[in-house]
C-alpha positions in Angstrom: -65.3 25.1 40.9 -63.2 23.2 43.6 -64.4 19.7 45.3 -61.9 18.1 48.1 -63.2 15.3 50.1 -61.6 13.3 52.4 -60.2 11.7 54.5 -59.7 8.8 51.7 -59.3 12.1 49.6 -61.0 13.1 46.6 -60.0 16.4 44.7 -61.3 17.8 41.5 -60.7 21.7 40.4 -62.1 23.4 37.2 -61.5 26.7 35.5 -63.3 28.0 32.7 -62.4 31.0 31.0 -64.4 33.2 28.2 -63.9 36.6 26.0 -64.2 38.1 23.0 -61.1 36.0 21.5 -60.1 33.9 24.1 -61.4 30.4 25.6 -59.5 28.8 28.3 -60.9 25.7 30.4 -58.5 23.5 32.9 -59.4 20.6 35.2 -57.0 18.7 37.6 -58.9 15.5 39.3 -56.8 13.7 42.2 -57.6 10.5 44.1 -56.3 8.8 46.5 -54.4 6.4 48.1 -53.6 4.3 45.6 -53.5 7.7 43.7 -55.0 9.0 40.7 -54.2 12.4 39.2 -55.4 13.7 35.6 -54.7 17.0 34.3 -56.4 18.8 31.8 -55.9 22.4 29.5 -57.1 23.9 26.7 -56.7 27.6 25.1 -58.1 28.6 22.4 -57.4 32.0 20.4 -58.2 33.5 16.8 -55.2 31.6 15.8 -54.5 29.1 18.0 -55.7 26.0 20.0 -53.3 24.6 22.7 -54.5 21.2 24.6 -52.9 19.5 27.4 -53.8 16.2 29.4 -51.7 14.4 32.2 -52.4 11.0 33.7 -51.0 9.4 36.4 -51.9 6.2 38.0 -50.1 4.3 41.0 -48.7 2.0 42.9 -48.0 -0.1 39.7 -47.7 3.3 38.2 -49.2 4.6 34.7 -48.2 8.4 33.1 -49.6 9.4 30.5 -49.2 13.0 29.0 -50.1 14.7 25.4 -49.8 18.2 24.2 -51.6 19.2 21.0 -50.6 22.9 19.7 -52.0 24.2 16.4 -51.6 27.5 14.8 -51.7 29.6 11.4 -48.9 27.6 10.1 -47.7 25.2 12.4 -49.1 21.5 14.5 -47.6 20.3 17.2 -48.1 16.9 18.4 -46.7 15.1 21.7 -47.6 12.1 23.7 -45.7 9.7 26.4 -46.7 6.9 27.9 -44.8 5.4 30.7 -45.5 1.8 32.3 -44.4 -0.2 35.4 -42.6 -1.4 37.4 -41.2 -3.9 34.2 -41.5 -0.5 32.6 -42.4 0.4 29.2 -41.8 3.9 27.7 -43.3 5.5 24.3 -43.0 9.0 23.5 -44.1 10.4 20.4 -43.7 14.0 18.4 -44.9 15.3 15.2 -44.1 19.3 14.4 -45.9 20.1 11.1 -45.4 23.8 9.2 -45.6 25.4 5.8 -42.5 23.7 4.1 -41.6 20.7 7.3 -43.0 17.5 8.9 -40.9 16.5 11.6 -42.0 12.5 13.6 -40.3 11.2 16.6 -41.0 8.4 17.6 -39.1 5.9 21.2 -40.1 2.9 22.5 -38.3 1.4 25.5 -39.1 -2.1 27.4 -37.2 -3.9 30.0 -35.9 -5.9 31.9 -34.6 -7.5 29.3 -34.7 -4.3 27.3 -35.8 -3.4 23.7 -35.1 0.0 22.8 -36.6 1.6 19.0 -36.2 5.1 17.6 -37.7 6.7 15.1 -37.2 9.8 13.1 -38.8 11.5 10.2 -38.0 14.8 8.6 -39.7 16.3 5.6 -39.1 19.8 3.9 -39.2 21.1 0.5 -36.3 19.8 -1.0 -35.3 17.4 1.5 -36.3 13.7 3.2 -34.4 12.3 6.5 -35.3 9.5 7.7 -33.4 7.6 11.3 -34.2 4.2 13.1 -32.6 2.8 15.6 -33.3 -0.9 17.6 -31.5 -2.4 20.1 -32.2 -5.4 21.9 -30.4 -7.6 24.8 -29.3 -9.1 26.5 -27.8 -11.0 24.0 -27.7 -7.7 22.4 -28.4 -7.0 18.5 -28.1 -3.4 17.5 -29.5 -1.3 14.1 -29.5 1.3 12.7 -30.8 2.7 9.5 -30.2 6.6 8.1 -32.0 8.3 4.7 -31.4 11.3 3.4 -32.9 12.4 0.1 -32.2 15.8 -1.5 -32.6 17.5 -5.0 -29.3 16.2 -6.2 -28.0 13.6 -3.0 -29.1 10.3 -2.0 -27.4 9.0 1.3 -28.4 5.6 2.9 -26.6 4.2 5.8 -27.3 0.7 7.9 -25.5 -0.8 10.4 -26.2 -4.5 12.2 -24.6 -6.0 15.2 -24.9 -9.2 16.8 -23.5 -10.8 20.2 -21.7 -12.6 22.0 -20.2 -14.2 18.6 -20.6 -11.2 17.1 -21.6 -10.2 14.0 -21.4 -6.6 12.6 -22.5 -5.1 9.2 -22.3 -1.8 8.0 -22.7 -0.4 4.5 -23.3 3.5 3.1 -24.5 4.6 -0.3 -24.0 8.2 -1.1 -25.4 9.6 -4.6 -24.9 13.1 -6.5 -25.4 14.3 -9.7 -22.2 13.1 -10.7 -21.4 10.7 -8.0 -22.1 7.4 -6.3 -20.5 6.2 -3.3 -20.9 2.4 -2.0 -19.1 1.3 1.3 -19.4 -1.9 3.0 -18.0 -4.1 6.2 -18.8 -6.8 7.3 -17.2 -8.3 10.7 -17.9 -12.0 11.8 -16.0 -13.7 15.4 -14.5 -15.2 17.6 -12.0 -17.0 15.1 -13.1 -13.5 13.0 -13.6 -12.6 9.1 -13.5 -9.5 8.6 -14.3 -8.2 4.5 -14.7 -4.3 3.3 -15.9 -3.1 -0.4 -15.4 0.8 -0.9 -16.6 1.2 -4.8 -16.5 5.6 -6.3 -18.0 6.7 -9.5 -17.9 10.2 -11.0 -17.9 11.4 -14.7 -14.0 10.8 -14.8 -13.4 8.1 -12.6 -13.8 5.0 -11.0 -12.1 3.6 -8.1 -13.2 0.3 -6.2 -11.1 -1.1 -2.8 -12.1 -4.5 -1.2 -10.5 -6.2 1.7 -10.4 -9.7 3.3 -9.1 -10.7 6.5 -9.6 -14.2 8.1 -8.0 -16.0 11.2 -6.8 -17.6 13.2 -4.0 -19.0 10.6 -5.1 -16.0 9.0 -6.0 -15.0 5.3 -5.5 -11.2 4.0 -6.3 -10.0 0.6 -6.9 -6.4 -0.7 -7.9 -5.2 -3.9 -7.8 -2.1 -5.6 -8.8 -0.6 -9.1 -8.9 3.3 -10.4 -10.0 4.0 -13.4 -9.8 7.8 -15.1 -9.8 9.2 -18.6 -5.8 8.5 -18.5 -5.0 6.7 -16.2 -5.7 2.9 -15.2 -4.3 1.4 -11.7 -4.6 -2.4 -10.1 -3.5 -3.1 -6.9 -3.6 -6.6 -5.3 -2.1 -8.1 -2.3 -2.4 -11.6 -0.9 -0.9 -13.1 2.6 -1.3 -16.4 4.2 0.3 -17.7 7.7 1.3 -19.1 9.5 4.0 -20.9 7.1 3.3 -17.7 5.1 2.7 -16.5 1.3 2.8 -13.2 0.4 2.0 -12.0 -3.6 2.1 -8.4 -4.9 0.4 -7.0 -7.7 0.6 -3.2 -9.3 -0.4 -2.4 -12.7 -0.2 1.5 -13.9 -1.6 2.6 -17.2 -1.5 6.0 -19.0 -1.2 7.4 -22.3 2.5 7.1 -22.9 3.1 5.0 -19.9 2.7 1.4 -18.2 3.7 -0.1 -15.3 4.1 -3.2 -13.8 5.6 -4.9 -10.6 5.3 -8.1 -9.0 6.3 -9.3 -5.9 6.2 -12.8 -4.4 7.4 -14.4 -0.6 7.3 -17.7 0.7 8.8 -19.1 3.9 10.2 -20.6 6.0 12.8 -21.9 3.7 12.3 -18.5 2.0 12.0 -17.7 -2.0 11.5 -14.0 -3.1 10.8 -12.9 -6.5 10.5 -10.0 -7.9 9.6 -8.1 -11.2 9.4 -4.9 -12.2 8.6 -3.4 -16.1 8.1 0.5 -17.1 7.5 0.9 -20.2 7.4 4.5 -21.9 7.6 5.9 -25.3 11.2 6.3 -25.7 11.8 3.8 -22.6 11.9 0.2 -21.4 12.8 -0.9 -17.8 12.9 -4.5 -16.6 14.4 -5.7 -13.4 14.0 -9.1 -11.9 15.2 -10.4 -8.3 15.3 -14.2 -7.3 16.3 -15.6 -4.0 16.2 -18.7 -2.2 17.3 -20.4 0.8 19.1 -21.6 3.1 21.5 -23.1 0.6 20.7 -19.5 -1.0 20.4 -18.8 -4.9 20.3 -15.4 -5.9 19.7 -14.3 -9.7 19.4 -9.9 -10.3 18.3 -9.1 -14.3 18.0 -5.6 -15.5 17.1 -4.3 -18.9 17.1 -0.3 -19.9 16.2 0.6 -23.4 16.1 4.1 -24.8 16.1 5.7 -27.9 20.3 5.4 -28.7 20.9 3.2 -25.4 20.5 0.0 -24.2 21.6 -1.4 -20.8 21.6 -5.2 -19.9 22.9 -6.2 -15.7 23.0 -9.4 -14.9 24.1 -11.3 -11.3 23.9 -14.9 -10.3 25.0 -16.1 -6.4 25.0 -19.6 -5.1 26.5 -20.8 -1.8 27.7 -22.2 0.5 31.1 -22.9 -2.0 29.8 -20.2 -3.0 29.6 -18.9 -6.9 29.5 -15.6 -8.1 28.6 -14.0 -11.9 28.3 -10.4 -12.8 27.6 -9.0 -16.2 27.0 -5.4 -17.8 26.4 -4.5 -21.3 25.8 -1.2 -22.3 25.5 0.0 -25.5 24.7 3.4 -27.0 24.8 5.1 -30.7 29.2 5.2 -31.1 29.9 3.4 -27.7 29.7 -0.4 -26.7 31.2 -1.3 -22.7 30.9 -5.2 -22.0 32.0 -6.4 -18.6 32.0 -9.8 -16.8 33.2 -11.6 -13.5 32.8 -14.9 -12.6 34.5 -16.0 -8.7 34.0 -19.7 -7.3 35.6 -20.8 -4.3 36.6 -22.6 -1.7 39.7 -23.3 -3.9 38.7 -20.7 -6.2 38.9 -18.7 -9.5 38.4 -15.5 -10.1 38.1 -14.3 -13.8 37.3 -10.2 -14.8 36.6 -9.2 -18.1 36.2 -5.5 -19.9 35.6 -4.6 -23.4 35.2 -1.0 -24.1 34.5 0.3 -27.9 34.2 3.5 -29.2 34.3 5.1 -32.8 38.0 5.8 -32.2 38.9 3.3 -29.7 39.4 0.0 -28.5 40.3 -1.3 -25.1 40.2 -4.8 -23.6 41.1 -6.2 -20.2 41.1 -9.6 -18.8 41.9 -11.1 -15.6 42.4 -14.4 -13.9 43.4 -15.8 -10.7 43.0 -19.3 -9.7 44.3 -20.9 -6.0 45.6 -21.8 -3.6 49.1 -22.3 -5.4 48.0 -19.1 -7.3 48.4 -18.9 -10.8 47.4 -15.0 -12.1 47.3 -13.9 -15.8 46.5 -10.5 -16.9 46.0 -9.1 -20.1 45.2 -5.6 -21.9 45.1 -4.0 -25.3 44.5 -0.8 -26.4 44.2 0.7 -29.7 43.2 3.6 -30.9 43.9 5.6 -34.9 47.5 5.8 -34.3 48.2 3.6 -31.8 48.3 0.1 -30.5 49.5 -1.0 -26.6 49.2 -4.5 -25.1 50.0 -5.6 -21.7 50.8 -9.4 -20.4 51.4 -10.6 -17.0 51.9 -14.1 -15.6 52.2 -15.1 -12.2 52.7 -18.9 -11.3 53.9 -19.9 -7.8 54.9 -21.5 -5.2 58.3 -21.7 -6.9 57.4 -18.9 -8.8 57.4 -18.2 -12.5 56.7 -14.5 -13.7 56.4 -13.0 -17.2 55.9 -9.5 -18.2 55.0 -8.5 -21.8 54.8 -4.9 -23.0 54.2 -3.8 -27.2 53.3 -0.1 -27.7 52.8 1.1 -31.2 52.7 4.3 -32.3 52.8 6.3 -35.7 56.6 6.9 -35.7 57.7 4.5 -32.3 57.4 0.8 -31.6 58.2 -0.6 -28.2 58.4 -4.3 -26.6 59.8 -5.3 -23.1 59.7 -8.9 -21.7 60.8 -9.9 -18.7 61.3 -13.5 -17.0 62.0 -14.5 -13.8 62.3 -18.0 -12.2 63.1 -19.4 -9.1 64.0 -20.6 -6.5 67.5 -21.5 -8.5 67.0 -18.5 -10.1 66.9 -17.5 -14.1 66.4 -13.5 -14.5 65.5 -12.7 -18.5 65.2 -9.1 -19.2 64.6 -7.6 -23.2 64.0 -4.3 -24.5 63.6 -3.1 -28.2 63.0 0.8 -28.9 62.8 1.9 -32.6 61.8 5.3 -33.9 62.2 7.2 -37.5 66.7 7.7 -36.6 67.1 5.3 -34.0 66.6 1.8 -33.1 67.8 0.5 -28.8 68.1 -3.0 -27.9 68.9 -4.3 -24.4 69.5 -8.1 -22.9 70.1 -9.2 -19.4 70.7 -12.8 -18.3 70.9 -13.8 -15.0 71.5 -17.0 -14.0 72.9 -18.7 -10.3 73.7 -20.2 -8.2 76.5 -20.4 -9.8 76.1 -17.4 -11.2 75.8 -16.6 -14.7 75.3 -12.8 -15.9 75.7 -11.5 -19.7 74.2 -8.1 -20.7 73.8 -6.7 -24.0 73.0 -2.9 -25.9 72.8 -2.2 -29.5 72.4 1.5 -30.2 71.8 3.1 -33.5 71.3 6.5 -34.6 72.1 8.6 -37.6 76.1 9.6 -36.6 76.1 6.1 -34.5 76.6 2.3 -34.6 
């Protein structure tokens, strides 16, 4: 059947079809001017039914359409509707089967636009579920995600707002043996921003958070992990714009902890720092101060073992400036002591060793002082069968020097001196050498300006005197 009129126009067509199986009909209608036009279909079979419609209005303008499809195992559903001239859009879907369900749903509207999505998907073993809404035009923005499965969870969100701005976002994910927790959260214009991460399984545990703030500014993390061993803490702290920054690290296991520490301060600046391991046959400890701008600076350390132990020590001040070192070390037949001290402008300068052993002995010591200089040094060794010490002495600026030499030995004894004076001049000079047959003696005097010289040997031996 067809109908067309006119000349305002008027069309309407129909078609109607029949068998054995089979039933189809369609119609189509149009109008006019203003303009109307609707569509129709529908087929139907032993196993199936198919129906579509169509709608169209104007000038303002109206669509309409919708599509219905069913069979042995399966429905389909769709529809959209469009509105003007402001506009506003839906379309819709739903496919359903043996084992799935599937729903879309969007909605649009303007001009000052909201926008909303849907989506829905079923199956045997499994749930998803989407949304989506946006709005303006301010603008705020979310979104939503869930999936659910036999042995998984997963959730996600997400939020955002303008023009100050405010964002949100957080995700939870869950297994068997697992669970996973995010979340951020964003703030402006003068901005926070903080973010929480947080694990869990059968064998561990870790958790991370975050903190940022402005415009002086604010930062802090945080972290913890946790495990059948092992144990680990992290925190970090900074401020501005005069600026603090603190350091935190903590380290467990089964035959081990650690520790540090750090700390900063401006602008006249102080650092410290720490630092202690601790083992089963081992302990470390360091230390670090500094400060400023006069400046102090203080290093410790400490090593301890099973047959050793090691002790450092340094101290630095300015702007004269003074300077202390010291080492100790110590192990099961050895001890080595050592020290240093210097000051200034003027200064002083003073070294010390001590070195002991099961067989030995040695010691050394220094000192200079200034500006019209005085030096001493000193050093003895001794050992089973031997003994050796050394002098010096240095005094100026008109000079005074002495040298002293002893050696010692199981068969052999030596001693030397020297003296020397000035600027009239004195010149002493000794020497004494015995052994098991024989015994040496020198002398030298020296004296001016005049000048005065006398010299003297003794030599003795088994065929000599």
């Amino acid at each position: 059947m067809e109908v067309l009129k006119g000349p305002g126009r008027f069309l309407s067509r129909q078609e109607v079809l029949k068998g054995p199986g089979r039933f189809l009909s369609r119609q189509e209608v149009l109008k006019g001017p203003g303009r109307f036009l609707s569509r129709q279909e529908v087929l139907k079979g032993p196993g199936r039914f198919l129906s579509r419609q169509e709608v169209l209005k104007g000038p303002g303008r109206f669509l309409s359409r919708q599509e219905v499809l069913k069979g042995p195992g399966r429905f389909l559903s769709r529809q959209e509707v469009l509105k003007g001239p402001e506009r506003f859009l839906s379309r819709q879907e739903v496919l359903k089967g043996p084992g799935r369900f599937l729903s879309r749903q969007e909605v649009l509207k303007g001009p000052e636009r909201f926008l909303s999505r849907q989506e829905v998907l079923k199956g045997p073993g499994r749930f998803l579920s989407r949304q989506e809404v946006l709005k303006g035009p301010e603008r705020f923005l979310s979104r939503q995600e869930v999936l659910k499965g036999p042995e998984r969870f997963l959730s996600r969100q997400e939020v955002l707002k303008g023009p100050g701005r405010f964002l949100s976002r957080q995700e939870v994910l869950k297994g068997p043996g697992r669970f996973l927790s995010r979340q951020e959260v964003l703030k402006g214009p003068e901005r926070f921003l903080s973010r929480q991460e947080v694990l869990k399984g059968p064998e561990r545990f870790l958790s991370r958070q975050e903190v940022l703030k402005g415009p002086e500014r604010f930062l802090s993390r945080q972290e913890v992990l946790k495990g059948p061993e092992r144990f680990l803490s992290r925190q970090e702290v900074l401020k501005g714009p005069e600026r603090f920054l603190s350091r935190q690290e903590v380290l467990k296991g089964p035959g081990r902890f650690l520790s540090r520490q750090e700390v900063l301060k401006g602008p006249e600046r102080f650092l410290s720092r720490q630092e202690v391991l601790k083992g089963p046959g081992r302990f470390l400890s360091r230390q670090e101060v500094l400060k400023g701008p006069g400046r102090f600076l203080s290093r410790q350390e400490v090593l301890k073992g099973p047959g050793r132990f090691l002790s450092r020590q340094e101290v630095l001040k300015g702007p004269e400036r003074f300077l202390s070192r010291q080492e100790v070390l110590k192990g099961p037949g050895r001890f080595l002591s050592r020290q240093e001290v210097l000051k200034g402008p003027g200064r002083f300068l003073s070294r010390q060793e001590v070195l002991k052993g099961p067989e030995r002995f040695l010691s050394r010591q220094e000192v200079l002082k200034g500006p019209e200089r005085f030096l001493s040094r000193q050093e003895v060794l001794k050992g089973p069968g031997r003994f050796l010490s050394r002098q010096g002495v240095l005094k100026g600026p008109e000079r005074f020097l002495s040298r002293l030499e002893v050696l010692k030995g199981p068969g052999r004894f030596l001693s030397r001196q020297e003296v020397l004076k000035g600027p009239g001049r004195f010149l002493s000079r000794q020497e004494v050498l015995k052994g098991p047959g024989r015994f040496l003696s020198r002398q030298e005097v020296l004296k001016g300006p005049g000048r005065f010289l006398s010299r003297q040997e003794v030599l003795k031996g088994p065929e000599r005197s």
